[in-house]
PANU-273471 format. One record per residue (C-alpha): residue in three letters; x, y, z. Coordinates in steps of 0.05 Angstrom, whole numbers, plus 5000, padded with zeros to 4 digits. Example, Ala and Ser with C-alpha at 12.3 -4.5 7.8 and 13.67 -1.06 7.14 Angstrom:
2
ALA524649105156 SER527349795143 
END
This chain:
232
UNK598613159062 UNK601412469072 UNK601612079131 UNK609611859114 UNK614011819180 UNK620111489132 UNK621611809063 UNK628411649024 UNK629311678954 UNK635911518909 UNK639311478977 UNK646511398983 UNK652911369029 UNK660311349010 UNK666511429039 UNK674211419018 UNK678910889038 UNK685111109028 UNK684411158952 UNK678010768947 UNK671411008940 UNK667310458982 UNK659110538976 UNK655210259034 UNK648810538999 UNK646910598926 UNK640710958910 UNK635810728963 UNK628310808960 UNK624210729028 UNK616610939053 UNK614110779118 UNK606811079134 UNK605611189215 UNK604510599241 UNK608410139206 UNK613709639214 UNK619809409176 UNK625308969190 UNK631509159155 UNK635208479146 UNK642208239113 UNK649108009116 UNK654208399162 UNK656908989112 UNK651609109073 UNK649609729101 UNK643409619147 UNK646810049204 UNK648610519162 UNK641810589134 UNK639010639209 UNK643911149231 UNK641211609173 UNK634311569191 UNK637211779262 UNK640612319243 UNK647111999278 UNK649712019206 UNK648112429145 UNK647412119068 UNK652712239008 UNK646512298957 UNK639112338961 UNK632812519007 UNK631712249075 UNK625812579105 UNK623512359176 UNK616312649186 UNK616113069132 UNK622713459148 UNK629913379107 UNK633413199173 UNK641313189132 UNK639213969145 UNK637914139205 UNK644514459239 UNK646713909297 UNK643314309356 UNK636614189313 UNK637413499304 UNK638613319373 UNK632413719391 UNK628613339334 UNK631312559358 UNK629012779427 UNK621613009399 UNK621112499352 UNK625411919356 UNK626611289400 UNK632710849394 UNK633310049427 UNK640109789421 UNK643208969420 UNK646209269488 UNK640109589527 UNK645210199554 UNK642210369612 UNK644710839658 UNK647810309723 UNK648010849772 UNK640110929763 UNK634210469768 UNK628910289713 UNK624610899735 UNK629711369733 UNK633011189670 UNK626011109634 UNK624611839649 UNK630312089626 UNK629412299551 UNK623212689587 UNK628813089633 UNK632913309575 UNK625513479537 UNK624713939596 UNK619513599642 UNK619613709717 UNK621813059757 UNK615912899782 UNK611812959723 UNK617312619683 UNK616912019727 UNK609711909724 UNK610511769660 UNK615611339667 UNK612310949703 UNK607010869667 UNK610810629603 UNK613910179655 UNK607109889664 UNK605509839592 UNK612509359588 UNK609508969648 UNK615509179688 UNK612009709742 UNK613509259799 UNK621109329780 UNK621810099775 UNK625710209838 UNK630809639811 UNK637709839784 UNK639309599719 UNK644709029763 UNK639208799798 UNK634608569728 UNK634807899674 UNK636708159610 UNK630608119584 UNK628308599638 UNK633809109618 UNK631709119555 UNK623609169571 UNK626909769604 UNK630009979547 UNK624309989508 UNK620010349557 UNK625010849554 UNK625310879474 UNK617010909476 UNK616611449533 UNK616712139489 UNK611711809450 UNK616911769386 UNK613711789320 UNK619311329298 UNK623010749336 UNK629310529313 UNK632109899344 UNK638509539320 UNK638608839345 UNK634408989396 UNK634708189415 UNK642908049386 UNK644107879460 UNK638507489490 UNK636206829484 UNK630606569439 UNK625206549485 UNK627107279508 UNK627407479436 UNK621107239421 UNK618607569481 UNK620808259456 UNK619108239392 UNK611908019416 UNK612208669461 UNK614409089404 UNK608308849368 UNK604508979416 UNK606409729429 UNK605809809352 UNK598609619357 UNK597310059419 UNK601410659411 UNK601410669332 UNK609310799335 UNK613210659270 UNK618810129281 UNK624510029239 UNK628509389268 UNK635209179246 UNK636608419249 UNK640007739237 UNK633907349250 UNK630007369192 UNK625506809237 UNK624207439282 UNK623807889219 UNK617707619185 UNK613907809252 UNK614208419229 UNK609708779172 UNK615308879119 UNK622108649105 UNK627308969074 UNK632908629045 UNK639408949045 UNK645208708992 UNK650609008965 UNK647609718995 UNK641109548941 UNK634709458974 UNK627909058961 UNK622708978994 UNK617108519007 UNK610808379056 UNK612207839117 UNK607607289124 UNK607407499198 UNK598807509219 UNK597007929272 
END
């Protein structure tokens, strides 16, 4: 048995435009082992969302095999792949969507209320991911009352708190400042090394990019992909 959390092969996506067939993705082949992380990197258009929303199951392939831990996710019914993002997926966004009405606590443990968890169980936890972003002494803070680099420290403890197999995050840092960014992606490496989660991270910066263990270069829907020259 293989340790794979990412398997695609000969994946594509198409759609019609009027009457034009326009492929965002032709034949892509992608392996991740747990544990590993990629940044998916290239111009806007060539299919890097796309790609991401596949491996979410927010969007389902033309041609070819995405498997997410082992299972064919394009078929399992909707129902089943909600259940299956909640079990095994996280997902950090370029806008940390955060719930205003709540504070960092409270939106943190929320993927662990739809899971089922009792409140109070669900917000130990939450805190304690809170901690692991350095953010515990903020819990009780609504998301008005935090930097944006807190938010999205949030954000992330709230990705990390079902203890995903897989993180997707698409420009995770699109809409903080360099330091911040920096800051994040740090954290993110961090986590990786603690937690063993899988990140896949969509992003501009290929600066910020080569922190991370692979690269993959998107063009034209093709993929290739190399090693960073990012040391630990």
């Amino acid at each position: 048995m293989n340790d794979f959390v990412i398997e695609c092969e000969k994946l594509s996506k198409s759609y019609q435009d009027g009457e034009n067939q326009v492929e965002v993705l032709k034949g892509v082949n992608l392996k991740l082992t747990q544990g590993e992380m990629l940044a998916i990197v290239g111009s806007s258009g060539s299919g890097k969302s796309t790609l991401l929303h596949i491996l979410g199951t927010l969007d389902s392939q033309t041609d070819g095999v995405a498997k997410i831990k082992g299972q064919r996710v394009a078929e399992l019914s909707r129902k089943e792949q909600a259940k299956f993002r909640n079990q095994h997926l996280g997902f950090i966004y370029q806008f940390h969507h955060l719930l205003m009405e709540f504070n960092a606590v409270e939106n943190v443990a929320m993927p662990l209320l739809i899971k089922g968890q009792s409140a109070k169980e669900a917000n130990i936890h939450a805190l304690a991911m809170l901690d692991k972003v350095g953010l515990s002494h903020r819990s009780l803070h609504k998301p008005s009352a935090l930097s944006g680099g807190e938010r999205q420290r949030v954000a992330i403890a709230r990705a990390l708190v079902t203890n995903p197999a897989l993180v997707l995050a698409d420009e995770p840092t699109g809409n903080l400042d360099k330091q911040n960014a920096i800051k994040i992606y740090d954290l993110i490496k961090e986590l990786n090394n603690t937690l063993n989660t899988s990140f896949v991270v969509v992003t501009h910066d290929l600066e910020l990019a080569d922190k991370l263990g692979k690269i993959a270069y998107l063009d034209e829907g093709k993929i290739a992909i190399k090693e960073s020259g990012y040391v630990a």
